[in-house]
C-alpha positions as a LaTeX table, in Angstrom:
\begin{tabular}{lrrr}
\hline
Residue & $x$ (\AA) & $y$ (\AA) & $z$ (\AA) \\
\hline
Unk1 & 93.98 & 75.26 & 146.86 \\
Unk2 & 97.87 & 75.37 & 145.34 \\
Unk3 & 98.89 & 75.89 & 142.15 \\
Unk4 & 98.33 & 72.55 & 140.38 \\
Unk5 & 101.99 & 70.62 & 139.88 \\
Unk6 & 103.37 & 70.05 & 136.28 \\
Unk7 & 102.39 & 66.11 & 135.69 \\
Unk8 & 104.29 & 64.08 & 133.45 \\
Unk9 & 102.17 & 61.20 & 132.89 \\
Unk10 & 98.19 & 62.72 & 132.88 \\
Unk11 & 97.20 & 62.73 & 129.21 \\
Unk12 & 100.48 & 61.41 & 127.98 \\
Unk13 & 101.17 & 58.66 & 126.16 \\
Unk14 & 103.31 & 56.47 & 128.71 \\
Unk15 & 105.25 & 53.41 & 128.60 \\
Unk16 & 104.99 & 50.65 & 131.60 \\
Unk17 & 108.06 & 51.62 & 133.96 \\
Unk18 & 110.52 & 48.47 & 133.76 \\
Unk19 & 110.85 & 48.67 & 137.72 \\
Unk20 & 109.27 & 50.66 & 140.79 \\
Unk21 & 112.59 & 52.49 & 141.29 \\
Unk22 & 112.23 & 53.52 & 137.70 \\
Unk23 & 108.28 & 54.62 & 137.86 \\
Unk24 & 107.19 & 58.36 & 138.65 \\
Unk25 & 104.49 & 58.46 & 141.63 \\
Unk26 & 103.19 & 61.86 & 140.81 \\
Unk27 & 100.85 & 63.84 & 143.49 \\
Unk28 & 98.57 & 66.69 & 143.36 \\
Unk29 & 96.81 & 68.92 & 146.29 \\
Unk30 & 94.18 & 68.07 & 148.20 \\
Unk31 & 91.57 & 70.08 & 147.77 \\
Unk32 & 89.74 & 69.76 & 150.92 \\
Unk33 & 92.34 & 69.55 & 153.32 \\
Unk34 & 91.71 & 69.90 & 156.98 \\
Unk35 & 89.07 & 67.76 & 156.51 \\
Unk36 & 89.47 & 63.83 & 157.44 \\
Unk37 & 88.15 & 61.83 & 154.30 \\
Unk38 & 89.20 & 58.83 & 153.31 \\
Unk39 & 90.37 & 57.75 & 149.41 \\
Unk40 & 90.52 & 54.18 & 148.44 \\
Unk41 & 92.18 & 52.09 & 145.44 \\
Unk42 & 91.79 & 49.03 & 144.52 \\
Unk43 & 93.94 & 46.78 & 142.11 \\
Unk44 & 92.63 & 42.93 & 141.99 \\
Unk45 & 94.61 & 42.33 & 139.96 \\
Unk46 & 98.24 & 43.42 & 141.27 \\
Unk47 & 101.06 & 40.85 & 140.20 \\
Unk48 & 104.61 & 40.87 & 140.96 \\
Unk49 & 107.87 & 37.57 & 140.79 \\
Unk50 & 108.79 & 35.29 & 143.08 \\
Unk51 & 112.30 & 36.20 & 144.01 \\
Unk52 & 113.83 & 32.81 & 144.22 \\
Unk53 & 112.08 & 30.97 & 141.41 \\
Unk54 & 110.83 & 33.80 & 139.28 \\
Unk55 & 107.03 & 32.66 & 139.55 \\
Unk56 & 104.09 & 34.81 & 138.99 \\
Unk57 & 102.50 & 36.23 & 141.95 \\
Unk58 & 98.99 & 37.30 & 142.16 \\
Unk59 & 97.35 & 39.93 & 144.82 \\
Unk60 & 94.28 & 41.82 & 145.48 \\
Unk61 & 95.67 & 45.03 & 147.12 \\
Unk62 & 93.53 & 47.41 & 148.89 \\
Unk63 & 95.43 & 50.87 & 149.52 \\
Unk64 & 93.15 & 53.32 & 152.37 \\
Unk65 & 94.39 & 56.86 & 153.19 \\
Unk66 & 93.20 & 60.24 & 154.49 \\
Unk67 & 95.17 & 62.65 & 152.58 \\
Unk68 & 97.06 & 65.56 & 154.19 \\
Unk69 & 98.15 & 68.01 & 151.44 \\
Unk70 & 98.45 & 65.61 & 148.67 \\
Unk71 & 96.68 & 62.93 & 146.78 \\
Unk72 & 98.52 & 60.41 & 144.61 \\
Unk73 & 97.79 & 60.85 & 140.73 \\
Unk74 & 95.95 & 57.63 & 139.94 \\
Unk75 & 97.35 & 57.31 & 136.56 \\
Unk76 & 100.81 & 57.36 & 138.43 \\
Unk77 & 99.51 & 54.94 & 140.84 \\
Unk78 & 99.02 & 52.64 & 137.94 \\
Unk79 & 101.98 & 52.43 & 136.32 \\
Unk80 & 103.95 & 51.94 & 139.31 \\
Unk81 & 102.27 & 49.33 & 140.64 \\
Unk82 & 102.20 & 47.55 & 137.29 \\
Unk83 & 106.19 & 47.90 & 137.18 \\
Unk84 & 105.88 & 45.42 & 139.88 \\
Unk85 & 105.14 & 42.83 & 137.27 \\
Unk86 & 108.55 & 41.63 & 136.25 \\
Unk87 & 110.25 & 42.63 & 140.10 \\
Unk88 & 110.83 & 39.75 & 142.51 \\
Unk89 & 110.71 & 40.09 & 145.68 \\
Unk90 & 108.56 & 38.53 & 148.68 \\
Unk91 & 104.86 & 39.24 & 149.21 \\
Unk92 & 105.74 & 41.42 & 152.63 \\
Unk93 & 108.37 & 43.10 & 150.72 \\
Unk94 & 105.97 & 44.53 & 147.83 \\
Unk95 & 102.96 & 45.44 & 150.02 \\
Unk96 & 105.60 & 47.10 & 152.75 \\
Unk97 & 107.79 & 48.81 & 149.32 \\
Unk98 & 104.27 & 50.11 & 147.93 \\
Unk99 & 103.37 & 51.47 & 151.48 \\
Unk100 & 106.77 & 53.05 & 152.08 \\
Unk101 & 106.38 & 54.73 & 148.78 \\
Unk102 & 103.47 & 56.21 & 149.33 \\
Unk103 & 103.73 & 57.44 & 152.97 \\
Unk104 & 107.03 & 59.37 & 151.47 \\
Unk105 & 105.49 & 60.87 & 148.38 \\
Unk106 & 102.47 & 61.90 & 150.27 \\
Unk107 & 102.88 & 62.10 & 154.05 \\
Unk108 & 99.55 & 61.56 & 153.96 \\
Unk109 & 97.45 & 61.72 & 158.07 \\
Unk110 & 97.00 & 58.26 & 158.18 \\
Unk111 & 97.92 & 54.92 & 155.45 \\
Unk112 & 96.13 & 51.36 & 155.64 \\
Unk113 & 97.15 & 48.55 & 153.13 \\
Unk114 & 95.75 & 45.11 & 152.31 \\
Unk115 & 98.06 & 42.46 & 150.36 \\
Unk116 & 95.84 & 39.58 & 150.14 \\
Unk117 & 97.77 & 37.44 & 148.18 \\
Unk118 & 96.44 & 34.61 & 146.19 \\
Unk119 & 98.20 & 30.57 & 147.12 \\
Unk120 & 101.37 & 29.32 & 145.70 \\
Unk121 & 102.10 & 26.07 & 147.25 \\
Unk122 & 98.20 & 26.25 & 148.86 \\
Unk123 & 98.81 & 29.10 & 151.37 \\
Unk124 & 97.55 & 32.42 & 150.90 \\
Unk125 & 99.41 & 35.32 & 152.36 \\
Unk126 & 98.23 & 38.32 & 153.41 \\
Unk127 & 99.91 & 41.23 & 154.24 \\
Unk128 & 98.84 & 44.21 & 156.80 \\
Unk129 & 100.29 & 47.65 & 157.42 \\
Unk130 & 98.89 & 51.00 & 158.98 \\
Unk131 & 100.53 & 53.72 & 160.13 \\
Unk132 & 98.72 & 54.14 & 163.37 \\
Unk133 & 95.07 & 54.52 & 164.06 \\
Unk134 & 92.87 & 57.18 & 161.95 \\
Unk135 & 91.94 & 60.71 & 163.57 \\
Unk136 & 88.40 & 60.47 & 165.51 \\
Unk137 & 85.64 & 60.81 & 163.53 \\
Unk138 & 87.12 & 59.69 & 160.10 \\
Unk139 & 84.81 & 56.77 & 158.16 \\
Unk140 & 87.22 & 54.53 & 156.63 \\
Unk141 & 85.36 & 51.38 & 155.96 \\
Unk142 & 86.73 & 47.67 & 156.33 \\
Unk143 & 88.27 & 46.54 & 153.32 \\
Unk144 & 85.88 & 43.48 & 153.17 \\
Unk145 & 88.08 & 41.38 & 151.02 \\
Unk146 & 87.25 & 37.64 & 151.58 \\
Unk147 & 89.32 & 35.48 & 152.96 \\
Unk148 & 90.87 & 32.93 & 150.27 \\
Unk149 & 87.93 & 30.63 & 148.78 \\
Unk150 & 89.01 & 31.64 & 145.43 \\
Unk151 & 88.71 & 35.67 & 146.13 \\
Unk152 & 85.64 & 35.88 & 144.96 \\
\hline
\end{tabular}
């Protein structure tokens, strides 16, 4: 395994980026790598602005990947996606910003995400991006998130 990279945020005390060009995603080896595994995070409770009428929106995002060198820092992971809080934009444009982010910090063998995003106006959108299909013989397992009935 590689030296382990100087993190900024791990055991620090750290203030909520204002925006997710401002936050840090930090990354650290993987230490199995050649071997197809799948990581999965969570965050039910993901919100982010309407662009045009500076609204609260609300999302259960489910990020799957199978790591190639590097694994995101989860603490990183955090804050950035919490600096989504006061940044409008669209429902396609976070999940697809978050997913960009990530394949570039991490170039990681293969990159699923989930926006399922809770009604404004009584529609529920939800938002789906891979990067292709995962190698043979990986378990990634379906992201089981209901559809909307209240989420839960």
């Amino acid at each position: 395994m590689s030296e382990m990279p100087a993190l900024t945020q791990l055991g620090q005390a750290t203030r909520q980026p204002a925006s997710p060009q401002e936050a840090v995603l930090e990354r650290i080896a993987n230490p199995a790598p050649g071997q197809h595994y799948a990581v999965r995070f969570t965050c039910p409770e993901f919100t982010s602005l309407c662009p045009i009428t500076g609204q609260p929106d609300f999302a259960h995002l489910v990020i799957d990947f199978i790591p190639d060198a590097w694994l995101v820092e989860s603490k990183s992971l955090k804050l950035y996606l919490a600096s989504f809080r006061n940044h409008g934009a669209f429902h396609e444009a976070c999940t697809m910003e978050i997913a960009n982010r990530l394949i570039a910090t991490l170039a990681p063998t293969w990159l699923r995400i989930g926006g399922y995003w809770y009604p404004r106006g009584g529609i529920p959108i939800d938002v789906f991006f891979q990067t292709g299909t995962p190698p043979a013989g990986a378990f990634v397992p379906p992201q089981d998130v209901a559809p909307y009935r209240g989420r839960g």
